[in-house]
C-alpha positions as CSV (number, residue, x, y, z in Angstrom):
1,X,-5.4,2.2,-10.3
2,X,-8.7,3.9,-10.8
3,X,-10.6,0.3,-10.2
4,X,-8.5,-0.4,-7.0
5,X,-9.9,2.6,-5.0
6,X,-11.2,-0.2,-2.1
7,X,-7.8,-2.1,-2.1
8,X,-5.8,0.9,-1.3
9,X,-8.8,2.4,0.8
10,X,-8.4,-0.8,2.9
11,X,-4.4,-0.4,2.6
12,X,-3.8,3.0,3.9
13,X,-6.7,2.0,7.2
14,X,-4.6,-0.7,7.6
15,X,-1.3,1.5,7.6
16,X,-2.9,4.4,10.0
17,X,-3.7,1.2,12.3
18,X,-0.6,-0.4,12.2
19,X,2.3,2.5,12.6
20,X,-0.3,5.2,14.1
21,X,0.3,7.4,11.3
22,X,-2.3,10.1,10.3
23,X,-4.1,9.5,7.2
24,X,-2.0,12.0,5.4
25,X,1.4,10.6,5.7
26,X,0.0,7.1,5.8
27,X,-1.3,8.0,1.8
28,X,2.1,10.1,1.3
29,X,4.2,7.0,2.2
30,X,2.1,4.5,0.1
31,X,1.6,6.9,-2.7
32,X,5.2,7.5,-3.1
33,X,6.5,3.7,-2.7
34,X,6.9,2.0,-5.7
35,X,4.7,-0.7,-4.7
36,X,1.8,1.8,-5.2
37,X,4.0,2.3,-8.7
38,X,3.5,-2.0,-9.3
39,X,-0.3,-2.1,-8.3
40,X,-1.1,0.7,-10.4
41,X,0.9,-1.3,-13.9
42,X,-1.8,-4.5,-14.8
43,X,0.9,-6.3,-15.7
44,X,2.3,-7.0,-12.3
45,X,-0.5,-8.7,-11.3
46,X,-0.6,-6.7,-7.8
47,X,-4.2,-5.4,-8.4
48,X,-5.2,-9.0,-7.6
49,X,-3.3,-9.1,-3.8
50,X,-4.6,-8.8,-0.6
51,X,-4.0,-5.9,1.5
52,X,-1.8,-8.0,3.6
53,X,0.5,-8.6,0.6
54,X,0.7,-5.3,-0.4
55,X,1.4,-3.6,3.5
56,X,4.3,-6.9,3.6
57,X,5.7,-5.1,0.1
58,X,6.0,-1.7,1.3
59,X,7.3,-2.7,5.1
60,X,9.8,-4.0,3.3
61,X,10.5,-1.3,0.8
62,X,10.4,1.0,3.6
63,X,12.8,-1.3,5.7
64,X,10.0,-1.4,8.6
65,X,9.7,-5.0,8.6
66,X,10.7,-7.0,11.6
């Protein structure tokens, strides 16, 4: 994930935006999803979604969706 600093720079402002969190839990909760375990593996093809995508993936693996 080294190359994908801006992608999940632009995740976790989005997640502090979105649920209010602080910085630090919003790059605990990312950090320890396993969608931050698929964008870090090239073969998933993640590294190549939008931030969008990848805040959609972990609402759902977190069961926030609505």
């Amino acid at each position: 994930m080294l190359n994908d600093t801006s992608l999940v720079r632009m995740v976790i402002d989005m997640l502090v935006k979105r649920y209010s969190w602080t910085y630090d839990d919003a790059l605990r909760n990312f950090y320890n999803s396993n969608v931050c375990k698929g964008l870090s593996d090239k073969q998933t093809g993640m590294f190549t979604f939008a931030p969008k995508e990848i805040i959609y993936l972990l609402d759902k693996e977190m069961g926030l969706s609505s």
